[in-house]
Every structure is written in C-alpha cells, then in structure tokens.
C-alpha positions in Angstrom: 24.8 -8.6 64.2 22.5 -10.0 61.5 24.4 -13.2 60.0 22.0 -12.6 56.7 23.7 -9.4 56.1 27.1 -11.6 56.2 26.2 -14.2 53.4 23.4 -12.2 50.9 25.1 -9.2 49.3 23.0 -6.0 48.8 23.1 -5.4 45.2 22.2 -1.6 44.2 19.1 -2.0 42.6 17.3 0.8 39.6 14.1 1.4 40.2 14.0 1.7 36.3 16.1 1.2 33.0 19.5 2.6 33.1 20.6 4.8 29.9 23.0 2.2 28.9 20.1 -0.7 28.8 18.1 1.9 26.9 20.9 2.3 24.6 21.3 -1.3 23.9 18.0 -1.5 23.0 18.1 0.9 20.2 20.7 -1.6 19.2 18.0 -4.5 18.7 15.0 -2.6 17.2 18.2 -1.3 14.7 18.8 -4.9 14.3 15.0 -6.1 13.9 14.0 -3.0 11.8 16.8 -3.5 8.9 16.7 -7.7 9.0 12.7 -7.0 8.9 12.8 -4.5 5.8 15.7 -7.0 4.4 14.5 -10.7 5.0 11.2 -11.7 2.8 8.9 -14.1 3.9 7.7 -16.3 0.9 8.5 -19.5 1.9 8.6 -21.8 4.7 12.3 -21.6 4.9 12.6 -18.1 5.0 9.9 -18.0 7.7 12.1 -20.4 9.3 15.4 -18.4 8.8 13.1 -15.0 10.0 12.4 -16.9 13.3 15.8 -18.2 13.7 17.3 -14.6 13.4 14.8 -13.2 15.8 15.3 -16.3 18.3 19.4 -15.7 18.4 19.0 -11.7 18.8 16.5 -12.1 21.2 18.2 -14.4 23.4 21.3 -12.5 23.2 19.2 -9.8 24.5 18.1 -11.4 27.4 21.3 -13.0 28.4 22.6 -9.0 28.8 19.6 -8.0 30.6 19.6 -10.8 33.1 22.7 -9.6 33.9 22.1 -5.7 33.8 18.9 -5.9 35.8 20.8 -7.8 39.0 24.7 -6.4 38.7 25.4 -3.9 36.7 26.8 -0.7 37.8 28.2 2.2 36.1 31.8 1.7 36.0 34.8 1.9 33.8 34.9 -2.2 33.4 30.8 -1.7 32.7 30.9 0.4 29.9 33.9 -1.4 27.9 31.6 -4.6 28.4 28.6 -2.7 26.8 30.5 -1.0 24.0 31.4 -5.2 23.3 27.7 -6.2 23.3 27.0 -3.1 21.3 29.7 -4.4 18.6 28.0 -7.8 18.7 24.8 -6.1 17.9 26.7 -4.3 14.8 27.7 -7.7 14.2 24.4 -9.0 14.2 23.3 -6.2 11.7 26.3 -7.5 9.8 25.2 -10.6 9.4 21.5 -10.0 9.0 21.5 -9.4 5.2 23.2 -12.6 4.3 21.0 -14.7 6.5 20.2 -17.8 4.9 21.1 -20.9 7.1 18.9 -23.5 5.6 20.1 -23.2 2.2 22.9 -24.4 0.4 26.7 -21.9 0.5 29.7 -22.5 -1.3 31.5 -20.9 1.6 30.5 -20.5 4.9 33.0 -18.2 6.6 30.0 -15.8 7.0 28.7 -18.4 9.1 31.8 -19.2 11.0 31.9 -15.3 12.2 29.2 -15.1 13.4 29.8 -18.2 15.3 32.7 -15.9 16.9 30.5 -12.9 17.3 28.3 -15.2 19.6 31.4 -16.6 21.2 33.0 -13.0 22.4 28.9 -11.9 23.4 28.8 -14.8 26.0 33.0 -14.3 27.2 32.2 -10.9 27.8 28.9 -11.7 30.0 31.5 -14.5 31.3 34.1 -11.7 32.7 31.2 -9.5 33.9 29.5 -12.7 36.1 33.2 -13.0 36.6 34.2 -9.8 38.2 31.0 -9.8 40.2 31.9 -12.8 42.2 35.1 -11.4 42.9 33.9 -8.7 44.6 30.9 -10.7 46.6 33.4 -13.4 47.2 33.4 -13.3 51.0 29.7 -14.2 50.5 28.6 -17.3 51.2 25.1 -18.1 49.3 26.3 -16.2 46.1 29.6 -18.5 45.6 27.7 -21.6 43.9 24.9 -19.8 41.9 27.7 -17.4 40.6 30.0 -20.6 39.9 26.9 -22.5 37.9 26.2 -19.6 36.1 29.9 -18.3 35.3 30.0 -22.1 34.1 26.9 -22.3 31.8 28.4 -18.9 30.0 31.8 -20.0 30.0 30.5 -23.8 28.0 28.3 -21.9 25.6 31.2 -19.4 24.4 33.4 -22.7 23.9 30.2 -24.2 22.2 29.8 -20.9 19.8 33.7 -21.2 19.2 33.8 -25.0 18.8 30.9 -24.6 16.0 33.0 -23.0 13.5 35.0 -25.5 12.7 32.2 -27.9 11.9 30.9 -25.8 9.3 31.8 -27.3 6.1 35.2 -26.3 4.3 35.1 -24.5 0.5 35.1 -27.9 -2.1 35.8 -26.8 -6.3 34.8 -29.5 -8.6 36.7 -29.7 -11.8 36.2 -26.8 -13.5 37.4 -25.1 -10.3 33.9 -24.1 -9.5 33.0 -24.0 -5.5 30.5 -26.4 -4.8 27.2 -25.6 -3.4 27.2 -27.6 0.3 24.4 -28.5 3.2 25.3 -27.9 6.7 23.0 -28.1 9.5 25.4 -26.9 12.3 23.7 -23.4 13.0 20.7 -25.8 14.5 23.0 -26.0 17.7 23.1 -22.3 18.4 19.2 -22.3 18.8 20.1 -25.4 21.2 23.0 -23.6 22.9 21.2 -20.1 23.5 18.0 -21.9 24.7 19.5 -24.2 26.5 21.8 -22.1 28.6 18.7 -19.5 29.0 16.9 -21.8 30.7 19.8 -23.0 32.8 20.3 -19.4 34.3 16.6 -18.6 34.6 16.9 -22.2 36.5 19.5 -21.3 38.9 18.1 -17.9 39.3 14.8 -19.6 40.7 16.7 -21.7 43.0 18.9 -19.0 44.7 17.4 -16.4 45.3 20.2 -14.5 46.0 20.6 -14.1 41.9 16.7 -13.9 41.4 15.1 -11.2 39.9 13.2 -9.4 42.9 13.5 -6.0 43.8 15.2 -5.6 39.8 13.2 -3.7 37.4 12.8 -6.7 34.9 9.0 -6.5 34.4 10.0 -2.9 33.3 12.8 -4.4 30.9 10.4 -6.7 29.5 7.6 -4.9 28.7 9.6 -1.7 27.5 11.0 -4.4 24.8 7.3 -5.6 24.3 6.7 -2.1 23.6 9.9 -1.8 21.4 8.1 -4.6 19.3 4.8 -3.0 19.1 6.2 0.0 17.6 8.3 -1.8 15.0 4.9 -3.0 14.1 3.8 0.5 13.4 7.0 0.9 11.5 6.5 -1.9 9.1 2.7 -0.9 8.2 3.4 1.8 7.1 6.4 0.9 5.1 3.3 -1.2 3.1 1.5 2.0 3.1 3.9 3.4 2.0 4.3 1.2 -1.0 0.5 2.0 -1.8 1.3 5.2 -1.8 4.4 5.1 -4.0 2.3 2.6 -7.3 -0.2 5.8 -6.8 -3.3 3.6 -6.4 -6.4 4.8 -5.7 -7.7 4.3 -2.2 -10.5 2.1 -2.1 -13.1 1.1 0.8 -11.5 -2.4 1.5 -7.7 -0.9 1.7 -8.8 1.6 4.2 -10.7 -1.2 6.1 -7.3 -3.1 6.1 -5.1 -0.3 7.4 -7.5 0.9 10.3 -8.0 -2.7 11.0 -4.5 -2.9 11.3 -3.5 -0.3 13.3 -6.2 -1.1 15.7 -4.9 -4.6 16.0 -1.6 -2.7 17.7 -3.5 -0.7 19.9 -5.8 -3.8 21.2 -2.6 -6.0 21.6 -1.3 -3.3 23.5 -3.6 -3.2 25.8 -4.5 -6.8 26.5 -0.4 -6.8 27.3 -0.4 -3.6 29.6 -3.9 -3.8 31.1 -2.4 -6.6 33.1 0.9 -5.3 34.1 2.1 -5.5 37.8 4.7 -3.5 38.8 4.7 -4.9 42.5 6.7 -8.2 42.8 4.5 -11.3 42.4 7.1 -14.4 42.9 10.9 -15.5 42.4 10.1 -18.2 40.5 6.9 -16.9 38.6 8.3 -13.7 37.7 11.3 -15.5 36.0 8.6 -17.8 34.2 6.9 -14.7 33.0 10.1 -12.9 31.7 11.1 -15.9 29.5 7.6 -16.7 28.3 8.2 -13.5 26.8 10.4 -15.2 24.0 7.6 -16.6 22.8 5.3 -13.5 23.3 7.7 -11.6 21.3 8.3 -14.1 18.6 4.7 -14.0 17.7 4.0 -10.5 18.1 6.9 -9.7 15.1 5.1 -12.5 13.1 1.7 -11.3 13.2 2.8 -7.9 12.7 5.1 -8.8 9.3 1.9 -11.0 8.5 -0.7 -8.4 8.6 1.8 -5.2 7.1 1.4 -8.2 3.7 -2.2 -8.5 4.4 -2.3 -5.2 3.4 -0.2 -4.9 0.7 -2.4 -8.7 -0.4 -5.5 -6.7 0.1 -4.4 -4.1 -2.2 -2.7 -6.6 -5.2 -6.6 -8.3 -5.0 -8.4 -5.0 -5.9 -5.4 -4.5 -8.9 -6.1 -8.2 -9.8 -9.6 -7.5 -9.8 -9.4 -4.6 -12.0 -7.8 -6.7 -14.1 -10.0 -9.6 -14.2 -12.9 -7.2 -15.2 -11.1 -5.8 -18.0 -9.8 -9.3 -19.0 -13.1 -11.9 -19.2 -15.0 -10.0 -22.0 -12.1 -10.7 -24.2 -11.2 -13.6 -22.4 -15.2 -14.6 -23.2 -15.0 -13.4 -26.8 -12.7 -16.0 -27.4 -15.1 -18.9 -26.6 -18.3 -17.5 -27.6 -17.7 -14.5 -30.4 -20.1 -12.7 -28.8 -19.0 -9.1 -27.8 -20.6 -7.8 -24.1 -22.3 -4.3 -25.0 -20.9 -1.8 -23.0 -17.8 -3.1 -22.2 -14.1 -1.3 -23.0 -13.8 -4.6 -25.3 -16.8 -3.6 -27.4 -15.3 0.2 -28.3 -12.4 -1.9 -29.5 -13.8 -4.6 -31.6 -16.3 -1.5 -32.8 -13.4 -0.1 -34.0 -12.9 -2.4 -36.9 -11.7 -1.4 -39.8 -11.6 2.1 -39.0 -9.0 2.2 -36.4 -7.6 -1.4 -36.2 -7.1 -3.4 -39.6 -8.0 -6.7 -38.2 -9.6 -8.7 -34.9 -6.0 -9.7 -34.1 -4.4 -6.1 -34.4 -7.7 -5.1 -32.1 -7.2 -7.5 -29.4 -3.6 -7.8 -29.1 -4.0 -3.3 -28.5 -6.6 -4.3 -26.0 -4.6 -6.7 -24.0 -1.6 -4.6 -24.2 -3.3 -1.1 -23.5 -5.4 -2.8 -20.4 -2.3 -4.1 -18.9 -0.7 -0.6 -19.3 -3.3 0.8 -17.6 -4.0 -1.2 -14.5 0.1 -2.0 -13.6 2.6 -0.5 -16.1 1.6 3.1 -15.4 1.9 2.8 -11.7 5.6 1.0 -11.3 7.4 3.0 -8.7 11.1 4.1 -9.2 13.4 1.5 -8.2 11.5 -1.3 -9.6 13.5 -2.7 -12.3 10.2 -4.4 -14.7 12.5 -3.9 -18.3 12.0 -7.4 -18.9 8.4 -7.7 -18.0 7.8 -4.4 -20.2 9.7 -6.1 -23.4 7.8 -9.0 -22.8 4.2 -7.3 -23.2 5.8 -5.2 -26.3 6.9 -8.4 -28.1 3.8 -10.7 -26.9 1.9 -8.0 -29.1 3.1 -9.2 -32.5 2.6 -12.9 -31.3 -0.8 -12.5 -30.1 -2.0 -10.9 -33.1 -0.5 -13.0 -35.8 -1.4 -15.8 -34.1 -5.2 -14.6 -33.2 -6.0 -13.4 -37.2 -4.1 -16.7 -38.3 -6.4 -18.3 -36.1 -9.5 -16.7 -37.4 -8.8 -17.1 -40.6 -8.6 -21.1 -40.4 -9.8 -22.9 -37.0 -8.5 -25.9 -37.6 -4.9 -24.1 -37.5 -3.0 -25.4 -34.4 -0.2 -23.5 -35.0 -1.6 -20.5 -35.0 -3.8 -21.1 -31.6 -0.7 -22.1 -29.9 1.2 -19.2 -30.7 -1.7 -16.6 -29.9 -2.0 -19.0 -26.6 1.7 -18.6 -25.7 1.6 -14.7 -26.4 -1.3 -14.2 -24.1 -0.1 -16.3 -21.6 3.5 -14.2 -21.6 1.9 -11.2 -21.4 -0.6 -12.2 -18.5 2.5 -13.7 -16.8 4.6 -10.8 -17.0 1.5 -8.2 -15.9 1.2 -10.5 -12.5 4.8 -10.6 -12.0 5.4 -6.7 -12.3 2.2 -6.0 -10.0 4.0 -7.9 -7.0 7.2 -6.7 -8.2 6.3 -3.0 -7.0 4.9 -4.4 -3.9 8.3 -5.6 -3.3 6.8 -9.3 -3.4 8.7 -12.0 -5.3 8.0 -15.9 -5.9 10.8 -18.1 -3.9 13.3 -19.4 -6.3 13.2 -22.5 -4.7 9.8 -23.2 -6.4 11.2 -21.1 -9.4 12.3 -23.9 -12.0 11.5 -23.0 -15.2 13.7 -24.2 -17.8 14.0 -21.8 -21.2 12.2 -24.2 -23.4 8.7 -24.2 -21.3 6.1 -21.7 -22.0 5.3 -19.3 -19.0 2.0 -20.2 -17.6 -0.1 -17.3 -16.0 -2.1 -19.7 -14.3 0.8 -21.4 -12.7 2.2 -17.4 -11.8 -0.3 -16.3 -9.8 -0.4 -19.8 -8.1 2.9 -18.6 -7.0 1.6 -15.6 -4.8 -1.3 -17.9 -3.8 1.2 -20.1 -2.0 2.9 -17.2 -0.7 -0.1 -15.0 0.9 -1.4 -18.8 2.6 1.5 -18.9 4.3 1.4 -15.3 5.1 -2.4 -16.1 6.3 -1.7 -19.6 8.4 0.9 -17.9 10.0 -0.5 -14.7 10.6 -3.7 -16.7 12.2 -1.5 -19.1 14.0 0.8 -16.2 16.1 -2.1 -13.9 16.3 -3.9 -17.0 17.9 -0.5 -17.5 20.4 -0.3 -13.8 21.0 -3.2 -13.8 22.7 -2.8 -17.2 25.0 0.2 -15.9 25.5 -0.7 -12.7 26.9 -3.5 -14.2 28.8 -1.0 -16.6 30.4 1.3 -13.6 31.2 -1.7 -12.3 33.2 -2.8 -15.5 35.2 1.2 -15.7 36.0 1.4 -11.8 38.0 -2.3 -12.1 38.3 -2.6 -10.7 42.2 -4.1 -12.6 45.2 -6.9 -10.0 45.3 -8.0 -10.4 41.6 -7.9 -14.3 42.2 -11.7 -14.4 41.5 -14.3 -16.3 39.3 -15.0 -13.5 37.0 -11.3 -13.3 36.4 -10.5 -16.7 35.4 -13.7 -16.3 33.3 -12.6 -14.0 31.4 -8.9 -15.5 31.0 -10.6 -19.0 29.8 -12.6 -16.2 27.2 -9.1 -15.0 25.6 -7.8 -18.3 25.9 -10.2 -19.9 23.9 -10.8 -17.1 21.5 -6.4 -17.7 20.8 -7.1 -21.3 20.3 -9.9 -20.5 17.7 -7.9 -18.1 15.8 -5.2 -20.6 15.4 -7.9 -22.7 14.2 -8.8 -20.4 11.6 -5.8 -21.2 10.0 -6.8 -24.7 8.7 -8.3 -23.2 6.0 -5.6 -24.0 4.1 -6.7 -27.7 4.0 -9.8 -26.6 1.7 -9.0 -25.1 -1.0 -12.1 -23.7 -2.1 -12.3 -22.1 1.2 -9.0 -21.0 1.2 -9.4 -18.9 -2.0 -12.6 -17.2 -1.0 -10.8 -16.1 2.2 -8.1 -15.1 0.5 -10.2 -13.0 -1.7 -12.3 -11.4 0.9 -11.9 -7.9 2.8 -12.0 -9.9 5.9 -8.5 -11.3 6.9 -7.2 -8.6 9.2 -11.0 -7.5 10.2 -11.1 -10.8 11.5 -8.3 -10.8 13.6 -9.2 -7.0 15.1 -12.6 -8.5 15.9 -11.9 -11.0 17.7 -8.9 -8.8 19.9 -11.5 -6.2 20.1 -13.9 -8.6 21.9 -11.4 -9.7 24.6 -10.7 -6.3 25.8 -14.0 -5.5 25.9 -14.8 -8.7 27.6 -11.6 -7.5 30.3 -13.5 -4.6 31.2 -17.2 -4.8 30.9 -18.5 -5.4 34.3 -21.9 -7.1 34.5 -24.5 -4.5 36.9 -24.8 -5.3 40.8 -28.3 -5.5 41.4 -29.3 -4.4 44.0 -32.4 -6.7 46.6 -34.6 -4.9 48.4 
C-alpha cells in the first residue's frame, strides 16, 4: 500500500467558486461600493484612511479564501462559520461610515468594536483550521502546518482583542466637555493582518500539503480582480451621473474623458486576463501571485476613484472656464475703463441710465446675474447652497455701494475695500457651490478661517487645486503600479513555452511604460506645469494611451519573412 496515501490527506477540491465564496463576495463589493460612495478623498489623510479600509477588508478576504479554496466543505459547522464572516462583513459596513483613524475622537469605542469584529473573524477561521485538523489528525505531514497556522490565527485574534484596551479612554475637561484625543493603535491591525498573511502564505509554500495546487485560487483571485473592475464601472458613472443631475451641457472634452475612461477598464482588463493561466504554474509562485494581488487590487480601486474625479475635474474646468470668460471683461474694466465691444459686459454698461441708475448698480447685476447663470441654475436637489445663495444676494449691495463710492472719489479706500470684499465673497461662494454639486468639498483640516478674515476667492479655488493634485499624483502613481503589477503577475504564471525573447520584450515594454506613468506624477514639483496639466483635456487621455499601447504591443506580432 502507498505510504503517501497514509500521511497527505486528499482534500475534495472545486474545480471553481462555490456559491457560498460567491456569496461572500457580494459581501465585499457591498462593503467597497458604500465606503467608496461614503469616504471622500481630499486629503492625504483621507487617502490614507481610504487605503487603510481597503487594506483591512481585503485581507480579511483573503484569510477566508485561503481557507475556503483548500478545506471547506458544505456542512452544517461550514455554513454557521460563513454566516460569522458574513456578520463581520456587516460589521465592516458598520464601521465604514465613521472611518476616520488618523484624526482626533473624543471616544473611541467605535474603534474598540471593531477591534472585536476583527477578533471573532480570525476565532472563527481559528475553529474552522481547528476542526480540519481534527479530522486529518491521523496524518502525519498535515499536523505541524495545521499547528503553525491554527497558531498564527489564534495570536492575531488575541492581538485584535488585546488592541481595544489600548485605545484611549473618554477624558472631560472642566466644563465637562470630552476632549478631542490621538491614538495611533489601529496602525497595528495593518501590522497584524499583514503580518499573519504572510506567515500562512509562508507556511503554505513550505508544506505543500496546505498549498494552494489543484484549488481554484487563480479563479478566486481574478473573479475578485474582476469584482474590482466593475466597481470601477460603478463609480464612473455615479460622476456621470452627477453631470447629468447640474444638467450641463455635454461638451467635446467631457465626452473625451468618459470614453477615455471607460476604455481605461476595458484595456486593464485585458492586460490582467490576457495573461491568465488556469493550469498550475508553481506551489510557491502561485502563492506569490495571489498575494501580490493586494497590491494589484489596491491600486486598481485608486486609479479608478482617481479617474471617476478626473471626470467630474474635467467637467468643474469647462464651468470654471465659462466663468472666467464672463468674468475678465469686468474684471479688465476695472483696471483699464475700457469696455470690450461685443462682450455680455458691454450690453450692461450700455445700459446706463436707461436700465441701471449707476456703474455700481450695473456691475454688481452683472456679477450676480453671471454667477446665476453659469452655477446657481444648475444646483441639483440635495445640495444644500442656502448660504452660498445669501451670500451672492447680500454681496450685491456691497459691491455696488462700494464700486459707485469708489468712482465717485479714487482716492476712497474705504469704499475699494468694501467693493473688494463683496466681489471676493461672491466669487468665493460661486466656486464653493460649483464643487458643492459635484459632491466635492475642501478638507477642514486646511479649513481655518476665523470670522473676522475676509474670504479670499483666490485662496478658494487653491483649495480644489490642492485637492485634484492629489487626485492626479495618485491617480498617475497606481495607474503607473497597475500596470508593473500586472506585468509582474504575467512573468510569475508566465509558461515554460512562452519563456521567449519577444516575451520578456514586451514585459520590459509595460514595465517601463508603469515606471513612466508614475513619473508623470512629478508634475506636482512645478507648478506652472502642474496647472497647465491640470487645465488640459489630457489627464485621463493620457493614461488610456499609454494602456492602449501595451496591449497593442502584447499582441502585434512582427511578419516572418520568409528567405528564398
């Protein structure tokens, strides 16, 4: 009799995803679909906070698909251990909407469950490893992996539980106010579900006994990678949506965006499942290319969130635009009293005495009815702009008492500053509601204006500057990584019969062209550059180009000629 047969158990394998696993991943594109439509990236703390979300779900992920793909079965014990994980996945929705780790709480018992909702994720994977060994006990190779590996789950649920009490307790100063604390313990989950993903990817490539061949993992992973790919769908067209919504007109550029866009998806898609291979390819390699897949996946949600704002940018550039040309001949007037022929401005300033009494009552209609125009008239419903509307209502008498106070004696300061600090409130305002019905707002971090100081419009749009760089260096920077990392994914299941020159050739092509668009994002270290990128139709083009070329380069074969 065959000894092997005596110490390797034969685990049942699926040739493909059980319904349950399917199941449980409608739980995490629920999860990323509501904590995407709900967690704003405007800041680099929020980016940070987005990634640290993704990074905890995904790894929970994994952890229940390393173990689905190699032991589970369909059994009573099964399915009360997946209804668990699908409550930690409701717990994870929980949590999503209150996700702010970096920033100062007054009370962090938030924090503290979901430190327990990690904690009963990795007990119940502990009593599923658990009940596994049991039953392949008499088997000698599968004791210690099963032991190293119940261990490593059984430390990190202690670790998740430990953490909760390190969180800081509720302090009231002495008006009985609670006091707004740091804590930096939620760094040591990322540590902890790292950490012991690695470890059981480690021991997995050591015994093979627990390794992933003959499971359907490739399938797992690139069914999530697909997952992914259509929440990227989802969220462009949530921006399109918003378009839609402010009823602008479509314009050439917006249309370039949006195909651009959408055929960003369809070339990542391919460069992913051009290079797929079913067929086994490795123990150790084929665990390497799952969890590189972390990565892979963290990028592809970036770069999708980055370019569904790309859009919505390229869109709040045309408005600014519009406004900018209705703006400067006034804005010019001011400094040279000369009135461009032609112009909206002109019919206005014609229009004195007939129709307005003065230059002030003239302008301050001007300002007011442009601004109406170009934002006021396309808020969408939901978008609470009250204030901003007041403002521009208000700003009217200022700028025009100030403006003909002005006029009538230069040397009057008074009367410059107060026409100054109407226009500049009303200017303010008019940016502020535009992003407002994108659903884009400046971090209140970088927010500190006291009531005393005079709202700067120059220093408002600066705000949404800062905002779409980081949208664009990050954008650049994972569409950049998306492709390496793809590439990479290929060279790992890349077979011994496609190990030829012409391959690697065109591997070190995508490789390079990822390491150039992550170049692309040091724009931001010139200014000047920066703005006229920013203010260009070609941010997303840019991106799709340079995808477009590497599948085309995957494909093309050069013509055999043929010697006589």
């Amino acid at each position: 009799m065959n000894c092997e047969l005596h110490e390797n158990p034969a685990f049942h394998r699926h040739a493909e995803a059980t319904t349950a696993e399917l199941f449980y991943d409608l739980f995490f594109v629920a999860n990323l679909t509501t904590f995407t439509s709900l967690q704003e990236i405007n800041d680099r703390h929020s980016l940070t906070d987005y990634i640290g979300f993704f990074s905890l779900l995904w790894l929970t992920w994994y952890q229940v698909s390393l173990y689905d793909v190699r032991f589970s079965t369909d059994s009573g014990f099964e399915r009360i251990a997946k209804a668990l994980h699908f409550g930690v996945m409701v717990g994870f929705a929980v949590i999503g909407p209150q996700w702010k780790p970096g920033q100062e709480h007054s009370d962090y018992k938030i924090y503290r469950a979901f430190g327990l909702i990690l904690m009963v994720s990795r007990f119940t994977l502990f009593a599923q490893y658990g009940v596994t060994l049991w039953y392949t006990k008499k088997y000698k190779k599968i004791v210690l992996p099963m032991v190293l590996v119940l261990g490593m789950t059984l430390a990190a649920a202690i670790i998740y539980g430990a953490l909760t009490s390190a969180f800081p307790g509720t302090k009231y100063n002495a008006l009985g106010n609670a006091i707004m604390q740091p804590s930096s313990v939620y760094i040591a989950w990322y540590v902890v579900g790292i950490s012991e993903t690695f470890l059981t990817v480690g021991v997995s490539c050591i015994w093979h006994v627990v390794s992933f061949k003959g499971t359907h993992m490739v399938q797992r992973m690139s069914l999530l990678t697909l997952i992914i790919l259509g929440e990227g769908i989802i969220v462009i067209c949530k921006s399109i949506s918003r378009i839609v919504k402010n009823d602008y007109l479509w314009t050439v550029p917006v249309v370039g965006q949006i195909i651009a866009a959408v055929l960003i998806i369809y070339f990542l898609y391919m460069l992913y499942f051009d290079r797929i291979q079913e067929e086994h390819f490795g123990s150790i390699k084929q665990q390497i290319w799952s969890f590189l897949h972390y990565p892979l996946h963290t990028v592809l949600v970036l770069i999708l969130q980055g370019i569904s704002l790309l859009i919505i940018w390229r869109q709040a550039v045309e408005s600014l635009n519009a406004l900018e040309a209705d703006w400067l001949p006034a804005l010019t007037w001011l400094e040279t009293r000369e009135v461009v022929n032609g112009s909206n401005f002109a019919s206005f300033m014609s229009a004195i005495p007939n129709t307005y009494a003065t230059e002030g009552v003239a302008y301050a209609t001007y300002i007011n009815q442009t601004c109406w125009n170009q934002v006021y008239r396309y808020i969408p419903k939901g978008v609470d702009a009250s204030k901003e509307i007041k403002i521009v209502l208000d700003s009217w008498y200022v700028i025009q008492q100030g403006l003909d106070n002005y006029l009538a004696d230069y040397n009057n300061q008074t009367a410059w500053t107060q026409f100054d600090t109407g226009l500049n409130e009303v200017i303010s305002a008019t940016f502020k509601t535009l992003f407002d019905t994108f659903s884009v707002t400046a971090p209140k971090r970088t927010s500190k204006v006291t009531g005393n100081e005079i709202a700067n419009w120059t220093a408002t749009i600066t705000q949404y500057y800062i905002i779409f760089e980081l949208v664009l260096t990050y954008t650049f920077i994972a569409g950049g990584l998306a492709l390496v990392l793809t590439t990479l994914l290929g060279f790992i299941s890349l077979p011994k019969q496609e190990r030829r020159f012409p391959i690697y050739a065109r591997l070190a092509i995508n490789t390079a062209a990822g390491i150039g668009l992550c170049l692309i994002s040091t724009i931001r270290y010139s200014d000047g550059s920066l703005y006229n990128f920013l203010g260009s139709a070609w941010i997303i083009p840019t991106i799709c180009l340079v995808l477009f070329i590497c599948v085309v380069l995957n494909h093309v074969t050069l013509p055999k000629w043929v010697v006589h």
